[in-house]
N, C-alpha and C positions, 0 to 999 in steps of 0.2 A: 522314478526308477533310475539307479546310478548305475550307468555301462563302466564298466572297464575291457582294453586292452592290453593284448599283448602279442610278443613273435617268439616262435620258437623254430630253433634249429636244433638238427642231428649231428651239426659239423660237416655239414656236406662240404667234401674233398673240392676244394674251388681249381678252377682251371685258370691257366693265361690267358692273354691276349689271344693267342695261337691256337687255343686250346688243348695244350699240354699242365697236365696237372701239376698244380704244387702240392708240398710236399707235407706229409701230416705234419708236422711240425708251426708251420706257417699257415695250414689252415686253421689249426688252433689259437696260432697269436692274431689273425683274423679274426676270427670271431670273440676273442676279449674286446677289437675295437669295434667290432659291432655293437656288444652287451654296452659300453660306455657309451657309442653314437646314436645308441636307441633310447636312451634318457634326457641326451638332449634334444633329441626331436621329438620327445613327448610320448613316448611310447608307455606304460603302466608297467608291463611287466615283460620280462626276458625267461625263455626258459632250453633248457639245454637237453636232448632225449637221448638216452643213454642206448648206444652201439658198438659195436666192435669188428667192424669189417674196415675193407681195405678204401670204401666209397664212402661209409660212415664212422669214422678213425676217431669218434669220441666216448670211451669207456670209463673215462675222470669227470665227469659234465661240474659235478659239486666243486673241484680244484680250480677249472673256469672259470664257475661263479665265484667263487673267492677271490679271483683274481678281478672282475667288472665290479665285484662290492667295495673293492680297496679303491675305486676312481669314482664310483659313485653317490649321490647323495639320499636319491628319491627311488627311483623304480624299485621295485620287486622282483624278488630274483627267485628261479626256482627249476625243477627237472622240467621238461615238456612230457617225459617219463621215464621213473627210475624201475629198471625189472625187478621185481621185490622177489618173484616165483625165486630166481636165483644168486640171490643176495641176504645178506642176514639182515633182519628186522632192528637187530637192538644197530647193528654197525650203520644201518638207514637213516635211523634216527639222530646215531651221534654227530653224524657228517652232515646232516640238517641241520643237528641244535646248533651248531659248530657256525656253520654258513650265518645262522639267524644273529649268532652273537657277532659277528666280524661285520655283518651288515646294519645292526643296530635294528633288530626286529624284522626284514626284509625277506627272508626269506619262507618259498613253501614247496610242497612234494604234490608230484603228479604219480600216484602206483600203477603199475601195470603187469597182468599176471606174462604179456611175451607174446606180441604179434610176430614179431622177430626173434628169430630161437636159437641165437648165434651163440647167447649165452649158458645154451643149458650144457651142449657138451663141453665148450671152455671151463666149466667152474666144475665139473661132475654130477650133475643132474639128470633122472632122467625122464624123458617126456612122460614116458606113464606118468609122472606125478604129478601134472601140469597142475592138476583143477587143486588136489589136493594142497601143495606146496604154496600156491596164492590163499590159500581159504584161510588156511592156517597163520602162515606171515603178517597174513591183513587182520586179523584178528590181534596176535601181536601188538602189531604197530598201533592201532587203534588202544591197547592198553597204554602204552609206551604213550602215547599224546595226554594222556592221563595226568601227568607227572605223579610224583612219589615212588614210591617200592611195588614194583608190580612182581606179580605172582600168577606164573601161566606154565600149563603142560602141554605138551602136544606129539605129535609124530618127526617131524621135520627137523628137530632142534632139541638143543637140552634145556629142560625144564629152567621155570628161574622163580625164588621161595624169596621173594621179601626184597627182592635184588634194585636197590637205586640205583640206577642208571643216569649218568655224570655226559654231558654239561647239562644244568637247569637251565630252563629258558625264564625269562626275565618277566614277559608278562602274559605267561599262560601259551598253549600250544601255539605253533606256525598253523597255517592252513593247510590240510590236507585233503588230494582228491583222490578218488580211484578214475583211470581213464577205461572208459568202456566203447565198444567198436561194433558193439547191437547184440549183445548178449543179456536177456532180460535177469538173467541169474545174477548176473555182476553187479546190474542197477541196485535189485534187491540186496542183497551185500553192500553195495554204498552205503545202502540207509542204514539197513542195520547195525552196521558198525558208526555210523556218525560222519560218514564220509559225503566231503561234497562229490558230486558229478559231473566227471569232464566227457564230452561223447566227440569222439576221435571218428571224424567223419570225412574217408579219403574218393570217395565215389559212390556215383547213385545219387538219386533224386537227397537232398539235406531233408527235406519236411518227411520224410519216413523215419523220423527219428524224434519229430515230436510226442511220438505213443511212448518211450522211452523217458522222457521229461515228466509227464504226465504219470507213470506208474512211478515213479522216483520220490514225487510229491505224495504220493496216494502210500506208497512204503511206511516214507520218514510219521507218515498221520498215523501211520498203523501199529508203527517201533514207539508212538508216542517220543516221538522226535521234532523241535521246530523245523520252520522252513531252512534248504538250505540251498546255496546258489548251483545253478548250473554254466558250464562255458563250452564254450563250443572250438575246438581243434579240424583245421583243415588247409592243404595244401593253396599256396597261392602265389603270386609275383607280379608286383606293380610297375608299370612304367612309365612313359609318360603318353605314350599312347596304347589305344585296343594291340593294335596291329605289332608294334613294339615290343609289349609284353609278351604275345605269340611266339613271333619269331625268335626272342631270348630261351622262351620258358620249356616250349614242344618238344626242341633235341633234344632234351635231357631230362623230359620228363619220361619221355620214348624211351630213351637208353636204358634211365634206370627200373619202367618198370619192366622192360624188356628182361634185365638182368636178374631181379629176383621173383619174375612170376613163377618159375620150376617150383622155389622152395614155396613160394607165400599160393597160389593157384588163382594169379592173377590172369584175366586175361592178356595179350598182346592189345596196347592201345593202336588203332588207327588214327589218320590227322578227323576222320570223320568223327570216330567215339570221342577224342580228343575237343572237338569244337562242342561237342554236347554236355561235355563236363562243363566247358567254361561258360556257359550259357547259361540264361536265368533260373531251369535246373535242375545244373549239376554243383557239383561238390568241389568246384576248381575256384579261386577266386586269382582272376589272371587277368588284367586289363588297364585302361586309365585307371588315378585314383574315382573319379565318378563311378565308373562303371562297379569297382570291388566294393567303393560304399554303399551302392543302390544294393547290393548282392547280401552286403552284412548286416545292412539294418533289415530287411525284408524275413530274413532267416531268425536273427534274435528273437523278434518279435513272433517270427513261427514255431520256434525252436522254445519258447519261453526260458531262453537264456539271458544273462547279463554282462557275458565278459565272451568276448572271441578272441580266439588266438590265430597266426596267421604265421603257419609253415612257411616261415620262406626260406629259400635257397632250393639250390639244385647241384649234385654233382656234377661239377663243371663249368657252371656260371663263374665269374669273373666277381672276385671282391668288392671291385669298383660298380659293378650292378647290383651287387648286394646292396653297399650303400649307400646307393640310389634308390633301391626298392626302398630301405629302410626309412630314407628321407622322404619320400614320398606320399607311408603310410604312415607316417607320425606327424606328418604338419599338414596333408592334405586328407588323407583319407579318414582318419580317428575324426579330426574337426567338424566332415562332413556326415559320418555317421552320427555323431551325437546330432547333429540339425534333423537329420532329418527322424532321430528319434523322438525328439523333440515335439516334432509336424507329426509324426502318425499317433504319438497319445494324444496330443491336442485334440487331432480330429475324431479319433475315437471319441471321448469323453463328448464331444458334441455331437457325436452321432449318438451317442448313448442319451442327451440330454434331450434333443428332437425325439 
């Protein structure tokens, strides 16, 4: 079985020393030298989640990448997720093909119909049409990976009768997922359309989400579709110690869900709920590098995933913590979780042979 990694950011607004924020502009040319400093510490993939608020000031993610593809040679570049509900499907697609050619094939899409709904009244959208506007788009887009002349009607958009859509990608589609947040509907939609499965898992026990994995599989057999990979998305931040990582990560993981639990009906964390997330399980992956790898391989393996991604940042954290976290989980924590993937199929396989 071959794991891959990855980290994705929202552009979380980084603070100073002081903790007085910089400024969006500078958190942006931050995190290009992150997308660069996470391929040389061995990182798989980078990916960028598309927001537009004043704590997540990143609504260009695709420009980003264009920008860590121009300094890179190896990683994989891609959304953490782009709102497709309120975006047009062919413009998704061209600002991908675009990314994959500037990257020399590197590039992929993570869809998402809109946890975060900053975008619908910005663009003119309106929520009544949530479910509908993603069904349709994703449909879309799934013709669009296609390549040739595609030929689609729908409600949302104007029709397109034979329409090539410019730039071709060189050797056959980028990889595309849908992210889903426990919605059995969307899973099915994954499959159905040919999409892999990303499961955006921010709290609550992670193994409630292997019924998820499990019907996804049971789908793609059903659409008469091969197998196709699942990855697993979830907030974290590595230091160099338990205690360490704590004390960086809590304030501002407080704050921010402090600040959008009204719109999202999140609860208020305590440091109590807060210590339960980080713990063997919750959904927080926040500790020494040991402690975040015992957490990612345990879960892969329950989760019947292949690829984890690992949220990091926080509004407010410090640049220079970033990439520390960054160095951290690319030369200690990835090395360690493949070992010890390594050790639980071995022993599998001989418990299975006894």
């Amino acid at each position: 079985m071959t794991y891959t990694f990855g980290l994705d950011t929202f552009g979380d607004r980084n603070g100073d020393a002081d903790g007085k924020p910089l400024s969006h502009a500078q958190t942006i040319r931050n995190v290009v030298q992150e997308g660069v400093f996470a391929e040389q510490a061995g990182v798989d993939f980078f990916g960028i989640g598309e927001h537009h608020t004043e704590y997540f000031p990143m609504p260009a993610g695709d420009m980003v990448l264009a920008a860590i593809a121009a300094s890179t040679e190896r990683i994989r570049l891609g959304s953490a997720v782009t709102v497709l509900s309120s975006d047009d499907p062919v413009r998704v697609f061209q600002r991908y093909s675009t990314l994959n050619a500037i990257s020399g094939g590197r590039a992929e899409v993570i869809l998402g119909r809109g946890s975060s709904i900053e975008s619908f009244p910005l663009f003119g959208y309106d929520l009544a049409d949530y479910e509908e506007l993603f069904d349709e788009k994703a449909t879309l887009f799934a013709e669009l990976l296609k390549g040739g002349p595609v030929t689609w009607e729908g409600k949302t958009r104007a029709a397109l009768l034979n329409q090539d859509v410019v730039p071709h990608t060189e050797s056959g589609p980028f990889p595309a997922w849908i992210g889903v947040g426990g919605n059995p509907q969307s899973v099915i939609r994954a499959a159905r359309l040919g999409f892999s499965l990303a499961l955006a898992i921010i709290g609550g026990p992670p193994a409630r989400f292997a019924v998820y994995s499990q019907l996804f599989q049971q789908a793609l057999r059903k659409f008469g579709r091969p197998p196709l990979p699942v990855l697993v998305h979830s907030p974290g931040h590595v230091a160099a110690t338990d205690e360490q990582a704590k004390a960086e990560f809590w304030p501002r993981w407080r704050d921010i869900i402090a600040l959008i639990a009204p719109e999202r009906g999140f609860a208020i964390p305590t440091e109590e709920s807060f210590d339960r997330e980080i713990g063997p399980h919750g959904a927080l992956y926040v500790g020494s590098p040991e402690t975040v790898a015992q957490k990612i391989a345990t879960n892969l393996r329950a989760l019947g995933a292949t690829r984890f991604d690992l949220k990091y940042g926080m509004p407010g954290l410090t640049h220079e913590q970033l990439m520390t976290c960054i160095e951290l989980y690319g030369r200690h924590v990835i090395p360690r979780v493949r070992a010890l993937c390594r050790f639980l199929s071995n022993q599998a396989f001989v418990d299975t042979e006894t």
